[in-house]
C-alpha positions as CSV (number, residue, x, y, z in Angstrom):
1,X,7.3,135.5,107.8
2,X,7.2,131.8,108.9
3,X,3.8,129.6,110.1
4,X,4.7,126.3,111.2
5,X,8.4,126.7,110.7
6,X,7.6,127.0,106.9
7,X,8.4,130.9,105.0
8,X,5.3,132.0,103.9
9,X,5.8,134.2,100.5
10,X,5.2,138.2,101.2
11,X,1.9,139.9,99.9
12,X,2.4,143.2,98.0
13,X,-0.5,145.7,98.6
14,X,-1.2,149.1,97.7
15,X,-3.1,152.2,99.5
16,X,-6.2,152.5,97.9
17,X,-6.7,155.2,95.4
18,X,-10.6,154.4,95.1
19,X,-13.3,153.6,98.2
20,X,-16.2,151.5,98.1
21,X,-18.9,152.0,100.8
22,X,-21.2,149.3,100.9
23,X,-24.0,150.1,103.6
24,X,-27.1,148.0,104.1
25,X,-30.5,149.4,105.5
26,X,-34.0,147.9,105.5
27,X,-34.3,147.2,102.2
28,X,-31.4,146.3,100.8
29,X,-27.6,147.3,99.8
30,X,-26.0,150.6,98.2
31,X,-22.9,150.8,97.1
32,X,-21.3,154.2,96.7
33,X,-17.9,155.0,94.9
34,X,-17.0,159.0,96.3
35,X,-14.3,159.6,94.5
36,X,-16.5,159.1,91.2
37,X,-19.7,160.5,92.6
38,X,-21.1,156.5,91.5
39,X,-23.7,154.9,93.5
40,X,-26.4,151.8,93.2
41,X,-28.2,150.1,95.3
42,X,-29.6,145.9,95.2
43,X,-31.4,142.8,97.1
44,X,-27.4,141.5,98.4
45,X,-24.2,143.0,99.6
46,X,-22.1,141.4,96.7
47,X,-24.7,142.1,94.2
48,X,-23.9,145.5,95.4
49,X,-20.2,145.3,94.7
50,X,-20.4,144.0,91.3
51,X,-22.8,146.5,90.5
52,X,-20.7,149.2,91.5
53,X,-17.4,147.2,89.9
54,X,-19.3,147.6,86.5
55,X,-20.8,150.9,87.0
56,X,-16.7,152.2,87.4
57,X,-15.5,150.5,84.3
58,X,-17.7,151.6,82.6
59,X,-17.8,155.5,83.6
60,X,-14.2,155.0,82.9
61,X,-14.6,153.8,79.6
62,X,-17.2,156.6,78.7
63,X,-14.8,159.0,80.5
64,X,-12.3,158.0,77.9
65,X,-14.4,158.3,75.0
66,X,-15.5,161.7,75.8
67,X,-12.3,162.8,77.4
68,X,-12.8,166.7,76.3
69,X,-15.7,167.2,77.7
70,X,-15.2,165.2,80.9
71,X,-12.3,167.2,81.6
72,X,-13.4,170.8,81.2
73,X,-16.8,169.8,83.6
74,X,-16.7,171.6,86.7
75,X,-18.0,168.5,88.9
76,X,-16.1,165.7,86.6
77,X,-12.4,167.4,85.8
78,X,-11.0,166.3,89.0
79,X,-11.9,162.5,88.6
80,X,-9.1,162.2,85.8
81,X,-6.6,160.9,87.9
82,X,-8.6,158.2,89.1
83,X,-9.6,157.5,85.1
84,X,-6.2,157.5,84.6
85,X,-5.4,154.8,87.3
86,X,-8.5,152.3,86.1
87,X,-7.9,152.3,82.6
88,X,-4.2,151.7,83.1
89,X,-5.6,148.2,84.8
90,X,-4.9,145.3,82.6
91,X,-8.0,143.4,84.2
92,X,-10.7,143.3,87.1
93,X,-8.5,142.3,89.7
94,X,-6.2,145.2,89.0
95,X,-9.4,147.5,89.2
96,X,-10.0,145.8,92.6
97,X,-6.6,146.3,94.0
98,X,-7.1,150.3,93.6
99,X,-10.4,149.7,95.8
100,X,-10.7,149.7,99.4
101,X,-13.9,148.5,100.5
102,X,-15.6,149.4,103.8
103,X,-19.6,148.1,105.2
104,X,-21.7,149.9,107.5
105,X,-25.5,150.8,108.1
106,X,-27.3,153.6,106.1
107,X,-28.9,156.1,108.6
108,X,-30.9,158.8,107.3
């Protein structure tokens, strides 16, 4: 790709494997994770998203730890593959390539 006659180097993304939602209502921000069954909610949008950014590490990590029982639960067996994906993440901006992040309004 060229701008202004110069090559411009090529971006390598991925699909997402994990989604975000970050919808904002009267009183705030919540930010949900549905793949992980994570939410939490704050004052500001980005307050938000690294709220929910910690919240998934650290479920990962806990997931880790207690790998047995994580696996056999009924409602958390099927977010191994996801684990899988975050702890393989050398660092946060690893983590935040598997994300894809969408905004909207809450409506109850």
């Amino acid at each position: 790709m060229k701008a202004n006659g110069k090559v411009l180097p090529a971006i390598a993304t991925q699909a997402p494997a994990l989604t975000v939602l970050i919808a904002r209502d009267n009183s705030g921000y919540m930010a949900r994770c549905p793949e992980l069954d994570l939410v939490t909610e704050m004052d500001h949008s980005e307050d938000a998203f690294k709220a929910i950014m910690e919240m998934i590490r650290e479920y990962a990590k806990d997931y880790r730890k207690r790998l047995k029982a994580y696996a056999s639960s009924p409602n958390r067996a099927h977010h191994r593959p996801y684990i899988d994906r975050i702890n393989g993440c050398w660092n946060e901006w690893e983590i935040r390539e598997l994300i894809g992040v969408r905004y909207g309004r809450l409506h109850i």
